[in-house]
Backbone as CSV, one residue per row, in Angstrom:
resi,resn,N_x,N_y,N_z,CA_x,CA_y,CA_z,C_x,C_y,C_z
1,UNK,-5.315,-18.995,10.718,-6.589,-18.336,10.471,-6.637,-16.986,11.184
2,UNK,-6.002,-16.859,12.296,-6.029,-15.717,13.113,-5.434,-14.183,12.470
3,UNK,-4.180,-14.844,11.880,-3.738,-14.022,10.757,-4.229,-13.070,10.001
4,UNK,-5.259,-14.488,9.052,-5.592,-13.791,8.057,-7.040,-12.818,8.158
5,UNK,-7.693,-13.604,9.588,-8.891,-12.287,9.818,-8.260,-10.905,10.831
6,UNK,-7.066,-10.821,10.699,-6.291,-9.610,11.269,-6.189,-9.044,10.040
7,UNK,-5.445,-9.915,8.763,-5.449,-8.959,7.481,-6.706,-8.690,6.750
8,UNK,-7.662,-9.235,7.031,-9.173,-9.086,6.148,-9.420,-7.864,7.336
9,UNK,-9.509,-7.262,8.519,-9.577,-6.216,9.058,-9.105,-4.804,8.663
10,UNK,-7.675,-4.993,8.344,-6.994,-4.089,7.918,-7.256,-3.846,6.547
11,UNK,-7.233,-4.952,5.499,-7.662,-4.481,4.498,-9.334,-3.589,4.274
12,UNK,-10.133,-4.415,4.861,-11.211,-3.820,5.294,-11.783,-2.171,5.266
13,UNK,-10.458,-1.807,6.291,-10.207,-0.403,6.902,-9.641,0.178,5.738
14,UNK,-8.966,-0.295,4.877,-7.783,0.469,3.776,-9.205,0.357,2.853
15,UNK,-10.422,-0.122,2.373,-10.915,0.035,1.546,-11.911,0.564,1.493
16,UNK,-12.070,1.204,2.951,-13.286,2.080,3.485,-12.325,3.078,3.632
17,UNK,-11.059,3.484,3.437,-10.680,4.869,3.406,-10.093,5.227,2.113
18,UNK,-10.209,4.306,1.412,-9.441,4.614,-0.242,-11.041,3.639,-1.534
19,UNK,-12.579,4.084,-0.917,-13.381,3.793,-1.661,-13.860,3.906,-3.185
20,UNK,-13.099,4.489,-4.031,-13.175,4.716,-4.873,-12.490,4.317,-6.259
21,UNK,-10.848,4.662,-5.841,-9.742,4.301,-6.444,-8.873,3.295,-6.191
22,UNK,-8.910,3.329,-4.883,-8.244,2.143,-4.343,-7.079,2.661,-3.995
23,UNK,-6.062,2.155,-3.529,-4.569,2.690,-3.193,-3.793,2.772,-4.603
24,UNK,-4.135,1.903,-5.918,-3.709,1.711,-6.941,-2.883,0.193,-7.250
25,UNK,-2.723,-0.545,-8.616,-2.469,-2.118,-8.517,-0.998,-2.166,-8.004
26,UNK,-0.848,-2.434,-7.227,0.486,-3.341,-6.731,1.009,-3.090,-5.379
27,UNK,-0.159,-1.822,-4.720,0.590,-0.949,-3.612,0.064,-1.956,-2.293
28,UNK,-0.689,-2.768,-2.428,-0.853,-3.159,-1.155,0.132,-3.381,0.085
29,UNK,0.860,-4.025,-0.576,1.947,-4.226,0.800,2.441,-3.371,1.395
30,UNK,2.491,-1.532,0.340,2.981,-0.530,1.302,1.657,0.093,1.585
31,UNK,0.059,0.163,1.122,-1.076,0.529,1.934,-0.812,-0.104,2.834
32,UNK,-0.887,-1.335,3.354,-1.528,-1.724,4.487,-0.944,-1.676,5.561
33,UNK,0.383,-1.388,5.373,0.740,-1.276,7.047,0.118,0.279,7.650
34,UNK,-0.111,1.029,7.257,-1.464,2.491,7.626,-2.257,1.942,8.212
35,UNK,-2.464,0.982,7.857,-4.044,0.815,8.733,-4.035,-1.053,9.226
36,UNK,-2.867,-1.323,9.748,-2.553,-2.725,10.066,-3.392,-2.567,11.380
37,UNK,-4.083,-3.562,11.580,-4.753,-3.608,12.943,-4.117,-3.901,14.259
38,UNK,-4.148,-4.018,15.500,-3.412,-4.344,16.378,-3.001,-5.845,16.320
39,UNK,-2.025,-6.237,16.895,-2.095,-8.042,17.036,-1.415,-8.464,15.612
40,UNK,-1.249,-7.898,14.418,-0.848,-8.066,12.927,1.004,-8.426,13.359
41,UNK,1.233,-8.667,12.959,2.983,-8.803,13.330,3.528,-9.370,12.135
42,UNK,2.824,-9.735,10.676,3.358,-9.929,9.852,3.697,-8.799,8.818
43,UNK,4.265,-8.733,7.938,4.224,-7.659,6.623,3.551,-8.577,5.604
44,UNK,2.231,-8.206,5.618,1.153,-8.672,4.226,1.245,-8.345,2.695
45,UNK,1.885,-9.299,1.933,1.811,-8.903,0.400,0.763,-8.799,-0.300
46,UNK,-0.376,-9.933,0.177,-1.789,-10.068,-0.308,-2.656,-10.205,0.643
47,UNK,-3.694,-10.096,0.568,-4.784,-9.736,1.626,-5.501,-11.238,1.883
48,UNK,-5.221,-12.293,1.059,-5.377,-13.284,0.933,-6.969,-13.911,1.410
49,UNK,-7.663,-12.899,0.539,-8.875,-13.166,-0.271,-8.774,-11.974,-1.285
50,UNK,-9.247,-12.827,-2.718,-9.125,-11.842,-3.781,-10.564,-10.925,-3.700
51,UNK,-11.145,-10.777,-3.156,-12.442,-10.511,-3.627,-12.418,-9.038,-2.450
52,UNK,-11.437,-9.115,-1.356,-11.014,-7.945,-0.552,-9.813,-7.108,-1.395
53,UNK,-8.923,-7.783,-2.050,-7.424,-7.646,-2.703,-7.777,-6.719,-3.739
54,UNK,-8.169,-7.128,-4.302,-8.949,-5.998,-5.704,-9.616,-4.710,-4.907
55,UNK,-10.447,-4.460,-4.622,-11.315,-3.583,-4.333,-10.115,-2.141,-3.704
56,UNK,-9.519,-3.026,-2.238,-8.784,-2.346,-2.085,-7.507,-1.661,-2.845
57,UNK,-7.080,-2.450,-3.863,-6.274,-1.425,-4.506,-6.676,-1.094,-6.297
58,UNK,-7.972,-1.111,-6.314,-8.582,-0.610,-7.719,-10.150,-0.247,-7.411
59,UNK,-10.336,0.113,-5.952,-11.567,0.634,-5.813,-12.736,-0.038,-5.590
60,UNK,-13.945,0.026,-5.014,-15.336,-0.619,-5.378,-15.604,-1.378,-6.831
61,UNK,-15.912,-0.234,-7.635,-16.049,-0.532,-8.850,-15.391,-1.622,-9.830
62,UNK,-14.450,-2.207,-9.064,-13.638,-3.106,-9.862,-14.242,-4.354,-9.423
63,UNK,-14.797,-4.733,-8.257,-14.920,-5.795,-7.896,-16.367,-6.536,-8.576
64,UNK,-17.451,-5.180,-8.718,-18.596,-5.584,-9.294,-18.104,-6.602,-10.923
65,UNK,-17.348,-6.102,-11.759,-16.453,-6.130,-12.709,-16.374,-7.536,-12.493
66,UNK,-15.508,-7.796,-11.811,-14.554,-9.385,-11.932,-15.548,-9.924,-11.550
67,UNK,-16.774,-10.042,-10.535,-17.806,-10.959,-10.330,-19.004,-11.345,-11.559
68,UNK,-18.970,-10.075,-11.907,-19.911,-10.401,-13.495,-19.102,-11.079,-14.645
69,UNK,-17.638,-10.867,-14.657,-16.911,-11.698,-15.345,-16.828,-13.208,-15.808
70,UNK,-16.457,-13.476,-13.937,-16.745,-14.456,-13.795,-18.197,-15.180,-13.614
71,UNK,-19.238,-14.633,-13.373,-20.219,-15.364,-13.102,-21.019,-15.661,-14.666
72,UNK,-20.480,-14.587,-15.306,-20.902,-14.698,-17.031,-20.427,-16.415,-17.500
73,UNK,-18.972,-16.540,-17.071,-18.033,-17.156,-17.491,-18.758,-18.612,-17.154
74,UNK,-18.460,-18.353,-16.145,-19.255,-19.383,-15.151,-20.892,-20.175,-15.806
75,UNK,-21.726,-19.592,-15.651,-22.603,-19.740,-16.030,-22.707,-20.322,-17.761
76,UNK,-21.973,-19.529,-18.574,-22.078,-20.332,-20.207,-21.457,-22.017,-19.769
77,UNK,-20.116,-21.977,-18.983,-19.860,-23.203,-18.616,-20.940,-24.352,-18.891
78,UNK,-21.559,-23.980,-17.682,-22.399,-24.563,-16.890,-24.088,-24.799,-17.983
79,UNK,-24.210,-23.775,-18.764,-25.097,-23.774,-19.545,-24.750,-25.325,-20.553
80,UNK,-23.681,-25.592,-21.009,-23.235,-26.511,-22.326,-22.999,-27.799,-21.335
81,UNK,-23.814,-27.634,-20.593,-23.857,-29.608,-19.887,-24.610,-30.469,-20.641
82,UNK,-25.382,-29.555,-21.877,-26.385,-30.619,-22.681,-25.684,-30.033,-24.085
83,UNK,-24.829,-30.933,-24.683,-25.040,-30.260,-26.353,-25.635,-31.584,-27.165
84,UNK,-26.391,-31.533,-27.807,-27.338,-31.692,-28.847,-27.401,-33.691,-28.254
85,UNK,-28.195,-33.309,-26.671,-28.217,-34.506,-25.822,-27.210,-35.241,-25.418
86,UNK,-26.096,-34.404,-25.120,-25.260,-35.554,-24.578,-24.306,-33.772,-23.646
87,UNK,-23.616,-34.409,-22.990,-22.906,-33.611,-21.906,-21.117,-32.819,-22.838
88,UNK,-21.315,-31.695,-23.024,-19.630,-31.321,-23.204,-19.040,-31.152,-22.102
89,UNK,-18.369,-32.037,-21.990,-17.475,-32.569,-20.649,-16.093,-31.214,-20.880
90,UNK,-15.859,-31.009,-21.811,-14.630,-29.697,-21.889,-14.775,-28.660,-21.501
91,UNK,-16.443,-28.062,-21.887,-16.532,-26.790,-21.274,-17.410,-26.974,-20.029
92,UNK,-17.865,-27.844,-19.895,-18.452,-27.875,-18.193,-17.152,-28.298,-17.384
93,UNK,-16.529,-29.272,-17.734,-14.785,-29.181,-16.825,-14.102,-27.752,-16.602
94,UNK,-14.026,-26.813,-17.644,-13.253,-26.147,-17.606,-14.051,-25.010,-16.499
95,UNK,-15.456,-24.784,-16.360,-16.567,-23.949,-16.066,-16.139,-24.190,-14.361
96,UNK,-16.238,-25.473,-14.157,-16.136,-26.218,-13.170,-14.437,-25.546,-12.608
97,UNK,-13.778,-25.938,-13.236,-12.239,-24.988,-12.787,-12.705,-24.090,-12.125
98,UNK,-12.800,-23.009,-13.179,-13.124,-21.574,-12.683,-13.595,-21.630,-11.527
99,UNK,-15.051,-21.909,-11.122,-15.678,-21.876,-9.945,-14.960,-22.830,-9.000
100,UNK,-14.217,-23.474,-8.954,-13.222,-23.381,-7.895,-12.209,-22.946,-8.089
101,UNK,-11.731,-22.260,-8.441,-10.383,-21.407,-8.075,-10.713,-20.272,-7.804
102,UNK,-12.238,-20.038,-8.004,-13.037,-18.437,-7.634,-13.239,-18.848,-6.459
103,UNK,-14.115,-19.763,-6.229,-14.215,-20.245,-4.829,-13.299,-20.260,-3.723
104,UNK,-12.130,-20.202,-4.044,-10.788,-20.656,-3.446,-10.297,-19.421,-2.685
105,UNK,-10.119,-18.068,-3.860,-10.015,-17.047,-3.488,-10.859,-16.533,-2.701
106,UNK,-11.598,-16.748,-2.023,-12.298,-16.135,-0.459,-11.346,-16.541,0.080
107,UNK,-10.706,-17.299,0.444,-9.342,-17.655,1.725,-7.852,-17.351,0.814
108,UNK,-7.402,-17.476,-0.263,-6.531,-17.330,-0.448,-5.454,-15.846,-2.113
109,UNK,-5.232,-16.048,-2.221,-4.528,-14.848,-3.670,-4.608,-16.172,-4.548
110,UNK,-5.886,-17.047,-5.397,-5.306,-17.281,-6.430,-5.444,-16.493,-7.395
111,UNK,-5.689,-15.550,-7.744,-5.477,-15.171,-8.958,-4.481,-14.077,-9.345
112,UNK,-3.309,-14.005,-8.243,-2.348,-13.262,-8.073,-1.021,-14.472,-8.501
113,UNK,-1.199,-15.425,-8.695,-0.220,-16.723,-8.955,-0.587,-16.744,-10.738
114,UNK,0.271,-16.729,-11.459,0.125,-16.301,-12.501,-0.057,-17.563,-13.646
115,UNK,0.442,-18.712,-12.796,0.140,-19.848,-13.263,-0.977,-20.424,-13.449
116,UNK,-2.194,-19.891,-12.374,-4.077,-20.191,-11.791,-4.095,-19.039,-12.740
117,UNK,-3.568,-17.763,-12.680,-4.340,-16.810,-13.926,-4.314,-17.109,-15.397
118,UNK,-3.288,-17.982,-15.735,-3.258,-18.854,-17.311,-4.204,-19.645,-17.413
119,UNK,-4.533,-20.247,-16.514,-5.155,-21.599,-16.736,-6.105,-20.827,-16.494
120,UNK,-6.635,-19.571,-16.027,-8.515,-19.235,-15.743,-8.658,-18.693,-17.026
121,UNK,-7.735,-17.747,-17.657,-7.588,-17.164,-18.921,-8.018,-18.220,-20.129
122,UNK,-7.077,-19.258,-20.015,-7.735,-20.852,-21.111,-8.863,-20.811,-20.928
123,UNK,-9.301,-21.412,-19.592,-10.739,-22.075,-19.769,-11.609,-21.305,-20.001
124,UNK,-11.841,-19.878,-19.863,-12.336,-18.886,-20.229,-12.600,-18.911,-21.897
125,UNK,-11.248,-18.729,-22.204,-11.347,-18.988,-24.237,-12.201,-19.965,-24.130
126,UNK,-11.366,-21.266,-23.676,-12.524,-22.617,-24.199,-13.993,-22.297,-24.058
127,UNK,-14.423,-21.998,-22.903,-15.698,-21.733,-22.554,-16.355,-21.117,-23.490
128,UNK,-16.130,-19.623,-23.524,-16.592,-19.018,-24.587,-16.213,-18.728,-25.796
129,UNK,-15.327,-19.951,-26.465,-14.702,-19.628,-27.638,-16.869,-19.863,-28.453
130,UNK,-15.808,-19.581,-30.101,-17.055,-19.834,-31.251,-17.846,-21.431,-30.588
131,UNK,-18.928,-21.116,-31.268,-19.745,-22.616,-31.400,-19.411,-23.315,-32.691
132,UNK,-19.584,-24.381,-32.588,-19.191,-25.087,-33.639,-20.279,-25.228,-34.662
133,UNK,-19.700,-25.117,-35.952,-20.675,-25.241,-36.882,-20.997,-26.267,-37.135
């Protein structure tokens, strides 16, 4: 844990000096040693919370983005717990995913594992695919 609130510092610092644009997608590991805090002794690939990870290397503006994304996403989920009196267990399961693996990312990079980004991408379709006629 000590770690990673050394790298939520540094990233911190890298996203209060690159507020706009960000360092750009993939540069983190060579931003952050600029502004590695004292006590850091690792080389950081991910900042390991996504919700710091983004911002810093695609700016402010990106993060508002992925939270309305997801909370859109989220929410239709969560809306189809009643279809025509009875529960859709597919898209409230899948709704249910999402919000934990969103959840998750405050402590860790899932959505940098490309395997958690397939499966958020699915349940997403499912979620908001067509309604059924």
């Amino acid at each position: 844990l000590f770690m990673r609130l050394k790298i939520w510092d540094g990233t911190t610092n890298l996203i209060l000096h690159n507020p706009l644009i960000g360092t750009g997608i993939g540069t983190f590991v060579w931003a952050l040693p600029g502004y590695r805090p004292e006590g850091l002794n690792v080389r950081a690939r991910f900042a390991h919370n996504d919700y710091l990870h983004m911002p810093a290397e695609m700016g402010f503006l990106a993060l508002p983005l992925m939270i309305l994304i997801l909370l859109r996403v989220i929410g239709t989920g969560l809306g189809y717990y009643k279809k025509e009196g009875r529960i859709d267990e597919l898209k409230l399961g899948c709704a249910i995913g999402i919000l934990s693996l969103s959840l998750h990312g405050f402590i860790d990079f899932n959505f940098h594992i490309p395997a958690n980004m397939i499966l958020v991408c699915i349940y997403a379709g499912i979620v908001m695919g067509a309604k059924e006629c």
